[in-house]
C-alpha positions in Angstrom: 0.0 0.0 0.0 1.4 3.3 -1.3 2.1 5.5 2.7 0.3 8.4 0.8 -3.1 6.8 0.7 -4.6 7.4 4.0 -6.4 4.6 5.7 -10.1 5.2 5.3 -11.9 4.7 8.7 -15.9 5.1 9.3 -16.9 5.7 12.7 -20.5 5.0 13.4 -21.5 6.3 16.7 -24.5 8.3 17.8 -22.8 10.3 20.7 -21.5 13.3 18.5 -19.4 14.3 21.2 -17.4 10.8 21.7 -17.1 10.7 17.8 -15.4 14.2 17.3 -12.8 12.9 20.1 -12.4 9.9 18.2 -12.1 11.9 14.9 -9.2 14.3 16.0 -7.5 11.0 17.7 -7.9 9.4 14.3 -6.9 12.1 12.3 -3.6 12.9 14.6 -2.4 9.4 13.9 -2.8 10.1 9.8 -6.5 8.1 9.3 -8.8 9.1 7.1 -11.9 9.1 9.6 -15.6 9.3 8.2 -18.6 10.1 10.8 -22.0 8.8 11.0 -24.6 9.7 14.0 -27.3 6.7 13.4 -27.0 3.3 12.0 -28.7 4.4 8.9 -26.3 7.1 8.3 -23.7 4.9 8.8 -24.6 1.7 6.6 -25.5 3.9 3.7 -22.0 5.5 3.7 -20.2 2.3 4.3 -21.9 1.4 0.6 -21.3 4.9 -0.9 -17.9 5.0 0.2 -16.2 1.7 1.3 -14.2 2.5 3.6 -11.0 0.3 5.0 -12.5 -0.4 8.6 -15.6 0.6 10.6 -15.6 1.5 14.0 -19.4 0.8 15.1 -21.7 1.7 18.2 -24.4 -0.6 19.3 -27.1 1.4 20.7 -27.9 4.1 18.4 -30.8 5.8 17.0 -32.4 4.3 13.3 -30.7 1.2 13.3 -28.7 -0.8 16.1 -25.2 -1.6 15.6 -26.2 -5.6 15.5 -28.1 -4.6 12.5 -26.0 -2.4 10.5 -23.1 -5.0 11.2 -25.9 -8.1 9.6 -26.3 -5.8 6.7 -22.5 -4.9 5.8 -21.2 -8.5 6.6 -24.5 -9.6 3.9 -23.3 -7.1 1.4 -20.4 -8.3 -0.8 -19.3 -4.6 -1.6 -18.8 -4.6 2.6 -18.7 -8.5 3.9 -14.3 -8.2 3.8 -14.2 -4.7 5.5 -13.2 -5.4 9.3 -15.3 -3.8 12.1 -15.0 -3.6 15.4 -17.7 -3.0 18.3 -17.3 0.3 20.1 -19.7 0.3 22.6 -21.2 0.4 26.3 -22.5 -3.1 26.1 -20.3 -5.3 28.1 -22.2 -8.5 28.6 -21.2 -12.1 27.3 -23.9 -12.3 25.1 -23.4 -9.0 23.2 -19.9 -9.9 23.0 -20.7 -13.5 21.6 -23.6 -12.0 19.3 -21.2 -9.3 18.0 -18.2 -12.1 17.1 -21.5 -14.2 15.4 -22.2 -12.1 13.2 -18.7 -11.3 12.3 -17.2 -8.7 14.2 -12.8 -9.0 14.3 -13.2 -7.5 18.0 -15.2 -6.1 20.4 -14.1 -2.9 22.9 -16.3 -1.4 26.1 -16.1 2.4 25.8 -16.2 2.5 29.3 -13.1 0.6 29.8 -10.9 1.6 27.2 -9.1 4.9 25.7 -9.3 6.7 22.5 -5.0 6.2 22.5 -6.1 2.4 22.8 -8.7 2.5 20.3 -6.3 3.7 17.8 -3.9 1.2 18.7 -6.4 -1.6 18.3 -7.0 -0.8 15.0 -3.6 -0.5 13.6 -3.2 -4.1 15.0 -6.6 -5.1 13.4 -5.0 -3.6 10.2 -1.2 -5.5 10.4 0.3 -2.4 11.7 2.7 -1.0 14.4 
């Protein structure tokens, strides 16, 4: 991959604050990071736009995370393009029910940084 193409990144999470933070963090470490508030937002620009990995909320407003991540893995413009869970929901069976339906990982907000999300992502992607 040629360094001057930037790695495209959609971010799909409702709370606009949370998602600027993430942008900027993105951003500073030389991603290309795409925002969408709602599910709906988010799954129609994922097809308009394929992006390289998706960073995806599960509670959100139009369409939950579960099924935005159904549609893109049922998609063959999307099905290959990794995504991980970004979200509040820390039980077992979220966790199990992301990885099901084909999630490469799964990270609690509440437990992790921005710093660390990045970082998990440039592992996801074969990167130091």
């Amino acid at each position: 991959m040629a360094s001057d193409k930037k790695i495209k990144i959609l971010l799909i999470e409702d709370e606009e604050m949370l998602a600027n933070m993430y942008e900027v963090k993105f951003k500073n470490e030389g991603f290309d990071l795409e925002k969408a508030l709602d599910g709906a937002e988010g799954l129609a620009k994922a097809k308009a736009n394929v992006p390289d990995f998706i960073l995806l909320d599960i509670i959100m407003p139009k369409m939950d995370g579960f099924s935005v991540l159904k549609a893109l893995k049922d998609d063959p413009a999307t099905k290959n393009v990794p995504v991980i869970l970004l979200t509040n929901l820390g039980q077992e069976e979220d966790v199990e029910k992301g990885k099901e339906l084909g999630a490469v990982g799964y990270l609690v907000k509440a437990n992790i940084t921005p710093s660390e999300v990045v970082a998990e992502v440039k592992k996801k992607l074969g990167k130091k």
